[in-house]
C-alpha positions as CSV (number, residue, x, y, z in Angstrom):
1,X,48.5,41.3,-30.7
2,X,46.5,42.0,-33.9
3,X,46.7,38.2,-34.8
4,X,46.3,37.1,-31.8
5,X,43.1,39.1,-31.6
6,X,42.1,38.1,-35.3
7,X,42.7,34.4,-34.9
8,X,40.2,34.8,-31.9
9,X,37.5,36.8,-33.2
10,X,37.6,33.7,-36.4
11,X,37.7,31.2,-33.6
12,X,34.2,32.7,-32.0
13,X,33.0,33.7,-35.6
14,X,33.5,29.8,-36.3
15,X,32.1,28.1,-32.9
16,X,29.0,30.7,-33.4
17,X,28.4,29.2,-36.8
18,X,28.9,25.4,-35.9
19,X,26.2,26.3,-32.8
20,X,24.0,27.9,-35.4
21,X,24.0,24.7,-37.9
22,X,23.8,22.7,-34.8
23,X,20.7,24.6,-34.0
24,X,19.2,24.4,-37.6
25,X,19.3,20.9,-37.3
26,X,16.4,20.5,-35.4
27,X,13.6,20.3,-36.9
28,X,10.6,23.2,-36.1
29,X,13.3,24.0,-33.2
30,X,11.9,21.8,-30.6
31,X,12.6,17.8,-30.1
32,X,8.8,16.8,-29.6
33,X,8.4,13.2,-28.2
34,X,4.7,11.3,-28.6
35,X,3.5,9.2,-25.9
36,X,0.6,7.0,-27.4
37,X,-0.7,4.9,-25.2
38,X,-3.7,3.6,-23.3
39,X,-5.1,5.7,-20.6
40,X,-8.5,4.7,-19.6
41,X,-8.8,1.0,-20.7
42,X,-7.4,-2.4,-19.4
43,X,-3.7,-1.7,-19.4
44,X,-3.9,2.2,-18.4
45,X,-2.4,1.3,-15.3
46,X,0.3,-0.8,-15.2
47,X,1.9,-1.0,-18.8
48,X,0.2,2.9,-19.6
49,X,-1.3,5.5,-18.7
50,X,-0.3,8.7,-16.5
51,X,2.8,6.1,-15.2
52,X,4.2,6.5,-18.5
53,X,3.8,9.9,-19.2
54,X,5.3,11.1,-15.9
55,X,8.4,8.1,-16.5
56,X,9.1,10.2,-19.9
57,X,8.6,13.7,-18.7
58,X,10.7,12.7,-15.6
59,X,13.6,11.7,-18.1
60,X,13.5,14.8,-20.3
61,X,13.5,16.5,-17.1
62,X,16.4,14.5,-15.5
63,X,18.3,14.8,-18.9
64,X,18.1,19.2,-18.4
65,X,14.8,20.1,-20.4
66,X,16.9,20.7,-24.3
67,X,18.9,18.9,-26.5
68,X,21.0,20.6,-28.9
69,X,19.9,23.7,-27.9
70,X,16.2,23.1,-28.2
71,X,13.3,22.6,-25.9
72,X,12.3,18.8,-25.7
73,X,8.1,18.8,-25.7
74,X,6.1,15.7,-24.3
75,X,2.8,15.4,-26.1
76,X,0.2,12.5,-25.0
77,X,-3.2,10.7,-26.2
78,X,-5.3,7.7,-25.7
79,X,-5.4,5.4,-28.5
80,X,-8.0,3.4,-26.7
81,X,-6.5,0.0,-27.8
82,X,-8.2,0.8,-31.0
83,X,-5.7,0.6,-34.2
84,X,-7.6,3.1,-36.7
85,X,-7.9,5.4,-33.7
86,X,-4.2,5.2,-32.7
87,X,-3.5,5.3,-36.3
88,X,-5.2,8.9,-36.6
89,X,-3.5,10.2,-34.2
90,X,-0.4,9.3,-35.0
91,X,-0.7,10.5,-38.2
92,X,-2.0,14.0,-37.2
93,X,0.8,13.9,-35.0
94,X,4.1,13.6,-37.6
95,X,1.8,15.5,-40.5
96,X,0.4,18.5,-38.3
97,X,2.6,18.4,-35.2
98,X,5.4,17.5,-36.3
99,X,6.3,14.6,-33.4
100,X,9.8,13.4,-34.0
101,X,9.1,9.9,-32.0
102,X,6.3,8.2,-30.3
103,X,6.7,5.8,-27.8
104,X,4.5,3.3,-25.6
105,X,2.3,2.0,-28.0
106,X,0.9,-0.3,-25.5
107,X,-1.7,-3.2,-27.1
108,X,0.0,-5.0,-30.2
109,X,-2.2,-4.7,-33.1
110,X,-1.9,-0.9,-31.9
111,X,2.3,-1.0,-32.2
112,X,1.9,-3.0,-35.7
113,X,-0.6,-0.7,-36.8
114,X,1.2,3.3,-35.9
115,X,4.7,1.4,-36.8
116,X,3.8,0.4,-40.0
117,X,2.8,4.3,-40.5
118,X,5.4,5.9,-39.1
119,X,8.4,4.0,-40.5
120,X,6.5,5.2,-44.0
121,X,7.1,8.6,-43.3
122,X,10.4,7.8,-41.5
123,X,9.8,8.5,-37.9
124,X,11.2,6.8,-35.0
125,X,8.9,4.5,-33.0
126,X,10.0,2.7,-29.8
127,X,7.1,0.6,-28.5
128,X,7.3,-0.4,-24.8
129,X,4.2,-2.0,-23.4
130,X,3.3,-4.3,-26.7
131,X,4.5,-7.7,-26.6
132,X,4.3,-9.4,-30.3
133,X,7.6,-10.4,-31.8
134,X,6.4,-9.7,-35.1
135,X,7.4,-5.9,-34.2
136,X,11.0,-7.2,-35.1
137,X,10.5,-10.0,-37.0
138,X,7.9,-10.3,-40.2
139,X,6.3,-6.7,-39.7
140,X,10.1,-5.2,-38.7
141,X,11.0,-1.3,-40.4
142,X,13.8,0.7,-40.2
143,X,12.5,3.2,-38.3
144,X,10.8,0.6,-35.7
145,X,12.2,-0.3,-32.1
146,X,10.6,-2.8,-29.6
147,X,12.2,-1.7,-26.4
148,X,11.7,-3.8,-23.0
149,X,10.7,-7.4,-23.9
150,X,8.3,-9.5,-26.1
151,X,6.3,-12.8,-26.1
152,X,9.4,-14.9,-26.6
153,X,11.2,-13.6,-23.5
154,X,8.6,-13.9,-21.3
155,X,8.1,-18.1,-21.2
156,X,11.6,-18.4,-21.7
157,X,12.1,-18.3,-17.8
158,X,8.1,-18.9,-16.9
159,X,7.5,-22.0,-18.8
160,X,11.0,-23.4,-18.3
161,X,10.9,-23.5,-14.7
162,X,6.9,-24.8,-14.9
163,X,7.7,-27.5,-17.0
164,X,10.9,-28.2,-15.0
165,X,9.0,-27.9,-12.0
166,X,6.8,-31.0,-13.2
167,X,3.8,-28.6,-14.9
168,X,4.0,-30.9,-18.6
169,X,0.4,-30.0,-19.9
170,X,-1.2,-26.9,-20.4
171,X,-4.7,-25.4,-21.2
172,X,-4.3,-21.3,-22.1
173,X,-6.6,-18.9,-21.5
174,X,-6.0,-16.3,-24.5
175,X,-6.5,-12.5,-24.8
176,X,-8.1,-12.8,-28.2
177,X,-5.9,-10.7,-30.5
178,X,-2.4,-10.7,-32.1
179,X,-0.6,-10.4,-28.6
180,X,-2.4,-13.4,-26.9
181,X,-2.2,-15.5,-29.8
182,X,2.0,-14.4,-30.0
183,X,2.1,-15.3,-26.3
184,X,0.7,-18.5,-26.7
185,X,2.4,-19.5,-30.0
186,X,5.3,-18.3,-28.3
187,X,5.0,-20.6,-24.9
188,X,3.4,-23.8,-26.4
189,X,6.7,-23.9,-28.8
190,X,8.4,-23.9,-25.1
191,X,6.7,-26.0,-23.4
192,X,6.8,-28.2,-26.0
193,X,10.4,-28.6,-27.0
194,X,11.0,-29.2,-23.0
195,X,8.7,-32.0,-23.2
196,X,5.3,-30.9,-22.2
197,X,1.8,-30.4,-24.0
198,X,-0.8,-28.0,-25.2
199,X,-4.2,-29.7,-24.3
200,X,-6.4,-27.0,-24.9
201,X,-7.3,-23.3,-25.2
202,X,-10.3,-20.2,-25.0
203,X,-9.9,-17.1,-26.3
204,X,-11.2,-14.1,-24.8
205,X,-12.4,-11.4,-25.9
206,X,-10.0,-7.9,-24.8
207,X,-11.7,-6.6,-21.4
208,X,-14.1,-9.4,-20.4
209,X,-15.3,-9.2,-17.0
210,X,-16.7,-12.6,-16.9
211,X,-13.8,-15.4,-16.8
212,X,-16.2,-18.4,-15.4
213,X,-17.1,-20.1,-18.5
214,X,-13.1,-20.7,-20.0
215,X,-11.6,-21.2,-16.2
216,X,-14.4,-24.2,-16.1
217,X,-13.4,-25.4,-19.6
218,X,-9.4,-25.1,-18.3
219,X,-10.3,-26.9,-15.4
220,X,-12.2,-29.5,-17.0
221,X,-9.5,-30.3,-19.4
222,X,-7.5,-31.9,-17.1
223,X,-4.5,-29.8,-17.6
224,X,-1.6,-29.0,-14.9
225,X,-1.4,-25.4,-15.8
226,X,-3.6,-23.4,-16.8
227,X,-1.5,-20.3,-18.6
228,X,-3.0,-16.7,-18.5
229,X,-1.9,-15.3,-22.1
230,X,-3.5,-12.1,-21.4
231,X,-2.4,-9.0,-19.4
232,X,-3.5,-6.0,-17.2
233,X,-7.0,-5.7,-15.6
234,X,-7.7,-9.5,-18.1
235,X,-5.3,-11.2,-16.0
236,X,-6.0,-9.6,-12.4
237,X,-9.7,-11.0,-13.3
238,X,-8.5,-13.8,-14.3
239,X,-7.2,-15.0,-11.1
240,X,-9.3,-13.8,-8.7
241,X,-12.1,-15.7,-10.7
242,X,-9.8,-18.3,-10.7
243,X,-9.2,-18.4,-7.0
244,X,-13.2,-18.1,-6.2
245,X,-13.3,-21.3,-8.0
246,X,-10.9,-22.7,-6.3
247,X,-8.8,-23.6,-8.9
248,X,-5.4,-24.3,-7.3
249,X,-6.5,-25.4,-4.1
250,X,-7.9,-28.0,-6.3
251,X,-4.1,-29.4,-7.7
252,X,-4.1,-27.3,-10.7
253,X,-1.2,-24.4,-11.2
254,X,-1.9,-21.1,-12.4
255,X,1.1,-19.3,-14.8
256,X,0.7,-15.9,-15.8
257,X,2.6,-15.3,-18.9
258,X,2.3,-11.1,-18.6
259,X,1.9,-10.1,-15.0
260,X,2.8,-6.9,-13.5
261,X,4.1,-5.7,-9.9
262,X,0.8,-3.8,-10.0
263,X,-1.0,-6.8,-10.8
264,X,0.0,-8.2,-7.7
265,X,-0.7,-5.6,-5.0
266,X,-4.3,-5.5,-6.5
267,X,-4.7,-9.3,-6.3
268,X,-2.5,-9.4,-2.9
269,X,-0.2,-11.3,-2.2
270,X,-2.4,-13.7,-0.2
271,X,-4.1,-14.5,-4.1
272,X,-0.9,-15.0,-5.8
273,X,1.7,-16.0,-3.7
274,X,3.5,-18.4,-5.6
275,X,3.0,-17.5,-8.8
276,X,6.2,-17.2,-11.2
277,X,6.5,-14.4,-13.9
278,X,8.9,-13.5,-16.1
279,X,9.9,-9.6,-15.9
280,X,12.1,-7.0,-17.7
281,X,13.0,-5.6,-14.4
282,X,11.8,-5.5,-11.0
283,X,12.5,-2.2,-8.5
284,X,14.0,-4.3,-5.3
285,X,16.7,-5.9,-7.6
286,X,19.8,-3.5,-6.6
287,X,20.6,-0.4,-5.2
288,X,20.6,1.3,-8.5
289,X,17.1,0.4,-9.3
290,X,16.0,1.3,-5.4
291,X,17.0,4.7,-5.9
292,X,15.7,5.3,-9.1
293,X,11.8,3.4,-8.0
294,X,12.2,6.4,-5.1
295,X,12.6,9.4,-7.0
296,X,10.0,7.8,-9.8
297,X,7.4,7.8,-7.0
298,X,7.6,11.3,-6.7
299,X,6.4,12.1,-10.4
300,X,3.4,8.9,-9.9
301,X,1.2,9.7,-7.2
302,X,3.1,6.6,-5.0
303,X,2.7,4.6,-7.7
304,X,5.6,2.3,-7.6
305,X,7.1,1.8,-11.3
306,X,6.2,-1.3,-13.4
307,X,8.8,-2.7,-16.0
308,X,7.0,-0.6,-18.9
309,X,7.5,2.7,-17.1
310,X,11.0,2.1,-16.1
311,X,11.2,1.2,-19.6
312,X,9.6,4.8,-20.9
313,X,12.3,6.6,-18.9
314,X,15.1,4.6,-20.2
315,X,14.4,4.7,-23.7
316,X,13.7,8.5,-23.3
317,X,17.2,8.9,-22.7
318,X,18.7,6.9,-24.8
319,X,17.0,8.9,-27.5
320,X,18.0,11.9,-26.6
321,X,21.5,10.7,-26.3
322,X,21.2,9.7,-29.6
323,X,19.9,12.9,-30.8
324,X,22.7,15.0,-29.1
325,X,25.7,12.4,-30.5
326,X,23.7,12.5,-34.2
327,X,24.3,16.4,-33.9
328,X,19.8,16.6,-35.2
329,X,16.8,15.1,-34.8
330,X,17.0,13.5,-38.8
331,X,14.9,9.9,-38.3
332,X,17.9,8.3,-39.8
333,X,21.1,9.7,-38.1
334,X,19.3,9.0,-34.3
335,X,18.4,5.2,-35.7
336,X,22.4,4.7,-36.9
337,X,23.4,6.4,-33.3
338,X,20.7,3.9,-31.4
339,X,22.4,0.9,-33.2
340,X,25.6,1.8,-31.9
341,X,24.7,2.9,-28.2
342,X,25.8,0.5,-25.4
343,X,22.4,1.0,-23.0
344,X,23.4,-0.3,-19.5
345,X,21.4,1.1,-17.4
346,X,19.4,0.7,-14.3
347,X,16.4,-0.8,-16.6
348,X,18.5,-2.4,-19.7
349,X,21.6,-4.4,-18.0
350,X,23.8,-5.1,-21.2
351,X,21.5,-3.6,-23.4
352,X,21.5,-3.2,-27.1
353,X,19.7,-2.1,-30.1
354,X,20.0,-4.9,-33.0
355,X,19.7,-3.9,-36.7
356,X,16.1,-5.6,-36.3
357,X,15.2,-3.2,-33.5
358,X,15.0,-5.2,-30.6
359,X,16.6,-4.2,-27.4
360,X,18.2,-7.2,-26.2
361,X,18.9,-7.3,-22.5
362,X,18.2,-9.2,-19.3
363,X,15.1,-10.1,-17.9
364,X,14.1,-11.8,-14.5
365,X,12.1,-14.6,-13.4
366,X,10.2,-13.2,-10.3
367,X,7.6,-15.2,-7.8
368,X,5.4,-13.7,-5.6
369,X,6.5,-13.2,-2.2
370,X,4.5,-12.6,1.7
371,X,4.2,-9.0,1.7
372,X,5.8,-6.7,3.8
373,X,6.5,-2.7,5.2
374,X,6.6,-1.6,1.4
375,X,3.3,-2.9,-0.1
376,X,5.1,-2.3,-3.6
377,X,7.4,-5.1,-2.5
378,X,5.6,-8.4,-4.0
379,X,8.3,-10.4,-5.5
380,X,11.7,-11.9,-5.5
381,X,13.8,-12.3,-7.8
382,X,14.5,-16.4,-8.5
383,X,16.9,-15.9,-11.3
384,X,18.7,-13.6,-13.6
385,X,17.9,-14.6,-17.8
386,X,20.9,-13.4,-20.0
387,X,19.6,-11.0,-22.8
388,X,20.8,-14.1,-25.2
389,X,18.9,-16.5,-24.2
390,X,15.8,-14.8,-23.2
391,X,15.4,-13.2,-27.0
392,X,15.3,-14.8,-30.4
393,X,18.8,-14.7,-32.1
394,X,19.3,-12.3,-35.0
395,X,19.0,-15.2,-37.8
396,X,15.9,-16.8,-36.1
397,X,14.0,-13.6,-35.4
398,X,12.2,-13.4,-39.1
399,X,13.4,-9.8,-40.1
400,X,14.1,-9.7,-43.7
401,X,15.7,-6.2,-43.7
402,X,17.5,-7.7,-40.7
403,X,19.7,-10.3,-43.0
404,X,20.2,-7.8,-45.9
């Protein structure tokens, strides 16, 4: 009996000590996620905003509130699409409050800019609502994940069925900074090697109001299509101007390269029926993401989820998953966990984290639809893109740490 009781009181002496180290091995005893994003500008509805938040508070929640043993803390701010001001904050954050990863990072030169930062002082960034492939190809890090899609998955299925479709010459109208000039690059080299060609292009300043003088130039050129390489409140005023002029009435096709379900139901679906996009995920695809779009409403006001927020919660968990199967919050034992992780979820079908950082998964090409009972439901889905053909491969993405 007195071994028996021995070898028990060394077996709770030993789990107690394991829990302990566990326990030491997060950092300032709290698992503190950053979301950095826009809240008040151009994309603060659809790719941003309070959507986001309440997507990654909704997974922390969903996932029990601690990992490890620890609270989990959601911290946000508004970068205001600037870079030096998203930059500031992000450094106050990991210096002073000691944010183990920040996420959204909508606006590309915003993502290049706090990645870039953080991987220096090795923390985790997962970027959802920037589209530049440069985030995992020149300007890749270690500690750097682009999570959702990028400006090479979105023509993939947009342009392809255009240019299929007969659309073989194109005039872009181009937010001007590094994503619109990605997007373009990105869906002229489509176009392109499918046949077609680039006739002309304007680019825009972010947040102009006044589209009249480029949608004259676009239709003046000629051009079947005139592609939208811009995103948010840029591209909803981009085709109502667009349809004031009378644009497609008049023979000509409009493309938007970046639209969002929220895009829609502000335009109506009266505007831009018929238009194809290219999405990470749409809510009426399957049961699983039905159910998941119902309890998200909940958290958003009745705010149906776009592809960015479904994106927030999903990386949110797969974070913390990789925190709790890492055993601590260390930079570098979550990164080797996220490499490994299969994420198959309702957002990320076949999903996986490649040594680059890119999430490779499916995406969608959607068109816009009559509306119906649920004015969230805008779109159909015209066909499913495998994860492998929608993204660049490994070798072709441009990551140097990537072929090491």
């Amino acid at each position: 009996m007195k071994s028996v009781l021995y070898g028990s009181v060394c077996a709770a002496a030993l789990a107690l000590g394991a829990n302990a180290a566990m326990a030491q091995s997060v950092s300032d005893d709290v698992v503190k996620i950053g979301v950095l994003g826009d809240m008040s500008g151009v994309y603060s509805t659809g790719f941003s905003g309070d959507g986001a938040v309440a997507a990654v508070k909704m997974a922390v929640e969903d996932f029990g509130g601690t990992v490890l043993g620890k609270p989990i803390e959601v911290i946000s701010a508004d970068h205001q699409n600037k870079a030096d001001v998203a930059s500031a904050t992000a450094r106050q954050w990991i210096d002073e409050d000691k944010v183990d990863m920040i996420t959204d990072l909508t606006n590309s030169a915003v993502a290049l800019a706090v990645q870039q930062l953080a991987s220096e002082k090795k923390t985790i960034t997962i970027s959802t609502g920037a589209a530049t492939t440069a985030l995992t190809g020149e300007a890749c890090t270690k500690y750097g994940i682009h999570y959702g899609y990028d400006t090479h998955a979105l023509p993939v299925g947009t342009a392809t069925a255009i240019v299929k479709e007969g659309g073989d010459s194109w005039y872009f109208i181009t937010a001007d900074y590094a994503f619109g000039h990605a997007l373009q690059d990105n869906t002229s080299e489509v176009v392109e090697k499918l046949g077609g060609t680039v006739v002309g292009s304007s680019d825009v300043p972010l947040a102009s109001t006044d589209f009249s003088s480029y949608l004259l130039q676009a239709q003046s050129s000629g051009a079947k299509v005139i592609a939208l390489a811009n995103a948010g409140q840029d591209t909803v005023n981009s085709i109502k101007q667009a349809n004031e002029f009378g644009i497609v009435a008049g023979g000509q096709q409009l493309a938007g390269m970046l639209v969002l379900i929220s895009d829609v139901k502000s335009l109506g679906t009266s505007v831009a029926k018929g238009l194809n996009f290219t999405s990470a995920w749409y809510w009426n695809h399957d049961d699983e993401s039905r159910a998941w779009k119902e309890k998200y409403m909940k958290y958003s006001g009745d705010a149906a989820p776009t592809f960015p927020h479904a994106a927030d919660y999903s990386l949110t968990l797969a974070y913390l998953k990789a925190v709790e199967a890492a055993g601590t919050d260390d930079s570098d034992a979550v990164r080797e966990e996220l490499g490994k992780m299969k994420i198959d979820d309702f957002f990320a079908k076949g999903g996986s984290i490649r040594k680059d950082g890119l999430l490779v998964h499916d995406m969608y090409l959607l068109r816009v639809k009559d509306g119906n009972e649920d004015p969230w439901d805008v779109a159909e889905v015209v066909r499913s893109i495998p994860g492998e053909e929608a993204y660049f491969s490994l070798a072709d993405g441009g990551c140097a740490m990537a072929q090491e």
